[in-house]
C-alpha positions in Angstrom: -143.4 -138.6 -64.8 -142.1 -135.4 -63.7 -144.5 -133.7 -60.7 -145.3 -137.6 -59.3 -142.1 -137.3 -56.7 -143.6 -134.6 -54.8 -147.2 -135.6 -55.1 -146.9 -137.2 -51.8 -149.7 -137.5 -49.8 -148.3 -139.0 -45.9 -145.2 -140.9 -45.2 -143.6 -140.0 -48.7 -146.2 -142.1 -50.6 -147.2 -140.7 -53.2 -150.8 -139.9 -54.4 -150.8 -141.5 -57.9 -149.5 -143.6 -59.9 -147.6 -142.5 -63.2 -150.7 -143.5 -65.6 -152.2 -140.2 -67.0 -151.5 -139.8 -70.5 -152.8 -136.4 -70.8 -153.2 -136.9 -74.9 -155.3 -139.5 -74.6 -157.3 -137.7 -71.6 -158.0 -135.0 -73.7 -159.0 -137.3 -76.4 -161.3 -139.1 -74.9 -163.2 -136.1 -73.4 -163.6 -134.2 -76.8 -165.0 -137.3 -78.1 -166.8 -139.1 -75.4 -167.4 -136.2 -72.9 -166.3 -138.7 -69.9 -163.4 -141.3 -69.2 -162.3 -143.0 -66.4 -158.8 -143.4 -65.7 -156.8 -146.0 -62.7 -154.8 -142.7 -60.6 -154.6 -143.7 -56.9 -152.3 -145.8 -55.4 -154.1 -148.5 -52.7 -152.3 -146.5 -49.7 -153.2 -142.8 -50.5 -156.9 -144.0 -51.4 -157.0 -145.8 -48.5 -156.4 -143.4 -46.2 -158.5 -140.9 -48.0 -161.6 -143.0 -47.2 -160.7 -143.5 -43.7 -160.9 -140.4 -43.7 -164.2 -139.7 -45.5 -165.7 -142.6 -43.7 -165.9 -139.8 -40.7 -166.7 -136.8 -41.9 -170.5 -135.4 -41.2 -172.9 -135.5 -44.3 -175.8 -134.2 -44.6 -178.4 -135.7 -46.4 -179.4 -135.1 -50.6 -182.6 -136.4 -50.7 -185.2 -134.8 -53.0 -186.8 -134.4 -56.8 -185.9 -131.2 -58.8 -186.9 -130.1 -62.5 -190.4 -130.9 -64.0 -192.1 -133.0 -66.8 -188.5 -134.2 -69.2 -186.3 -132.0 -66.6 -186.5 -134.3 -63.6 -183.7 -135.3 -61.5 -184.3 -137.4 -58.6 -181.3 -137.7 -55.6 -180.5 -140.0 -53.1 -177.6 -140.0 -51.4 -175.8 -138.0 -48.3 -172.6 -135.2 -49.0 -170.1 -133.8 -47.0 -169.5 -129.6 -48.7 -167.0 -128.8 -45.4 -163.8 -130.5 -45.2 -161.0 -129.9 -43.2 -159.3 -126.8 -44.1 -155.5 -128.9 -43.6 -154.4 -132.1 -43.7 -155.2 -134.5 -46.0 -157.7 -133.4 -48.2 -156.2 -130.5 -48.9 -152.9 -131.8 -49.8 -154.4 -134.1 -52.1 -156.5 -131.1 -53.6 -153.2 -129.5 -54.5 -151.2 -132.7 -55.3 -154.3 -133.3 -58.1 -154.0 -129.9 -58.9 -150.1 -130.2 -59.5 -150.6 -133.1 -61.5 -152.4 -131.7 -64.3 -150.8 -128.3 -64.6 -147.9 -130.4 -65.2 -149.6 -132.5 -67.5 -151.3 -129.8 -69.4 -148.0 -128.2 -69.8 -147.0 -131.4 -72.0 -150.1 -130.3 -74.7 -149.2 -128.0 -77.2 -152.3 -126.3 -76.9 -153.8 -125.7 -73.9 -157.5 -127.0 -73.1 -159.1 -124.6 -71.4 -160.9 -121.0 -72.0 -159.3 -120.1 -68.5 -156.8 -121.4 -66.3 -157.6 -124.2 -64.5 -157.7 -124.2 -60.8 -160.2 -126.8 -58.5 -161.7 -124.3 -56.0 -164.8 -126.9 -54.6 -164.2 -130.1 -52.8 -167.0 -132.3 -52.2 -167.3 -136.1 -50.5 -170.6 -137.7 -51.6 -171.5 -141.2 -49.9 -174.4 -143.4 -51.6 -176.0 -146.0 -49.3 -177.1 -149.7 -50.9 -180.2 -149.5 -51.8 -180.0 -145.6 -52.3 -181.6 -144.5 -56.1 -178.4 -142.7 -56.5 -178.6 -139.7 -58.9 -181.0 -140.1 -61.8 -179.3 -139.0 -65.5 -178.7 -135.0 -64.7 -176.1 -132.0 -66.2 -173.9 -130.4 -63.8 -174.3 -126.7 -63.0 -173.2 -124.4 -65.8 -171.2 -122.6 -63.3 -168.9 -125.8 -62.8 -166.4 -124.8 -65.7 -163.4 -127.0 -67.6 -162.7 -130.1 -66.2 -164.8 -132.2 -63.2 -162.9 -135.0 -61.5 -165.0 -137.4 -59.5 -162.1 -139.5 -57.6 -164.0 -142.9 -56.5 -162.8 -144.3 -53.2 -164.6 -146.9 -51.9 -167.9 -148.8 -52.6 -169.3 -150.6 -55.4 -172.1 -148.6 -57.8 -172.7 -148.0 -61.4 -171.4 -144.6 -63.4 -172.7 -144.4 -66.8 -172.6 -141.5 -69.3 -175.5 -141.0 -71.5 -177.1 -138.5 -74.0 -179.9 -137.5 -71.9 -182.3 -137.7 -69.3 -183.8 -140.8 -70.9 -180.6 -142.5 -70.4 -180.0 -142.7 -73.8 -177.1 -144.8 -75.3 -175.6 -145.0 -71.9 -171.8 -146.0 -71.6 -170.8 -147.8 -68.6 -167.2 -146.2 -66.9 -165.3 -147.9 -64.7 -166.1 -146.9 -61.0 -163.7 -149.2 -59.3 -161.8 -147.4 -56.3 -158.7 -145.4 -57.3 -159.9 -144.6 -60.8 -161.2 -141.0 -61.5 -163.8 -140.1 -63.7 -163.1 -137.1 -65.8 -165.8 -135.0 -67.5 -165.8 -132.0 -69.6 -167.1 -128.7 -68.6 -167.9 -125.9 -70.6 -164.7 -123.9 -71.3 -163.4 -127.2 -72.5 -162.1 -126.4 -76.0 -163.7 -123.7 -75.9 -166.8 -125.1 -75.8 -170.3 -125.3 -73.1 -170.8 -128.9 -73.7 -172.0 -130.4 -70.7 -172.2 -134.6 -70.4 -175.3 -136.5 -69.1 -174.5 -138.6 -66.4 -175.9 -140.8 -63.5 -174.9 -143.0 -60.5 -177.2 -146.4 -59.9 -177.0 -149.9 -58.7 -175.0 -148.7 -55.0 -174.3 -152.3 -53.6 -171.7 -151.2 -50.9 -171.5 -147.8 -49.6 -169.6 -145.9 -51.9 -167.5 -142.7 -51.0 -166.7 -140.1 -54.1 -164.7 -136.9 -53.8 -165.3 -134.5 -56.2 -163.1 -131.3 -57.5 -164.9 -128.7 -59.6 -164.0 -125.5 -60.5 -166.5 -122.8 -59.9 -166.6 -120.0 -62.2 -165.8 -116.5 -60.8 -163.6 -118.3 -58.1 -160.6 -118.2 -59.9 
């Protein structure tokens, strides 16, 4: 697919391999509100979670919300990566890859341009609760990409905080989850989701885009 070429992330390997079908993305998010797709090749996410494996996290620990609103955390992240190097060349190579792909819709998806301005590297211990079914901030707008890199744990989608009908996606390392954001067609729907069951560590980069950062 056109844009793959120069997605390159050391050594003239390339980031992903040519698997997004950016109709079918969109698809699945308008109806489902999550999907997880196979995007890394073995080298690049390799050496992205050497990488990650020695970064500095701080940890998440804590309970926020009350009665119904509850969400309960466990798990360390990293919110300062390097500035160059590797991370950020991926950040742009992801970025590349959908504007390309978006450019193959005949209608765009978003309310604004989209444009990942937030990197963050969360790591979930075994044995770690995870993150208990939760929204993501309203100020995290169109698309969130939660790139799995290592580690075995459970992703499931759900209806709400109950864990309600929740839908198992595939968290093997190399896929990427995708969820909807508001701005999404146009729209301020905002998935239930949680992360359970951590029976290796598990490393997780995620790119958001932060509304009123571009």
């Amino acid at each position: 697919m056109r844009g793959y070429a120069r997605s390159t992330a050391f050594g003239g390997i390339p980031f992903f391999i040519p698997s997004l079908d950016i109709h079918a993305l969109i698809n699945a998010l308008a109806t489902e509100g999550a999907v997880s797709v196979p995007l890394l090749t073995e080298p690049a996410r390799q050496a992205l979670l050497l990488e990650a494996q020695h970064f500095h996290y701080e940890p998440e620990i804590k309970t926020v919300g009350t009665g119904d609103a509850v969400v309960r955390t466990e798990y360390s992240a990293c919110n300062r990566l390097p500035n160059n190097g590797l991370y950020p060349e991926f950040k742009q190579a992801f970025q590349t890859l959908l504007d390309q792909a978006c450019d193959r819709l005949d209608n765009y998806p978003f309310s604004t341009p989209l444009q990942f301005t937030e990197l963050v590297v969360q790591r979930y211990e075994p044995g770690q609760l995870g993150i208990t079914p939760h929204r993501d901030s309203l100020r995290a707008i169109n698309l969130i990409a939660l790139v799995n890199l290592g580690g075995q744990a459970e992703f499931y989608r759900c209806d709400d905080r109950q864990s309600t009908h929740a839908v198992s996606l595939d968290a093997t390392p190399g896929h990427v989850i995708f969820l909807r954001a508001p701005g999404f067609l146009h729209t301020s729907v905002r998935p239930f989701h949680f992360v359970t069951n951590v029976r290796s560590t598990r490393y997780s980069l995620g790119l958001r885009q932060r509304s009123g950062n571009g």
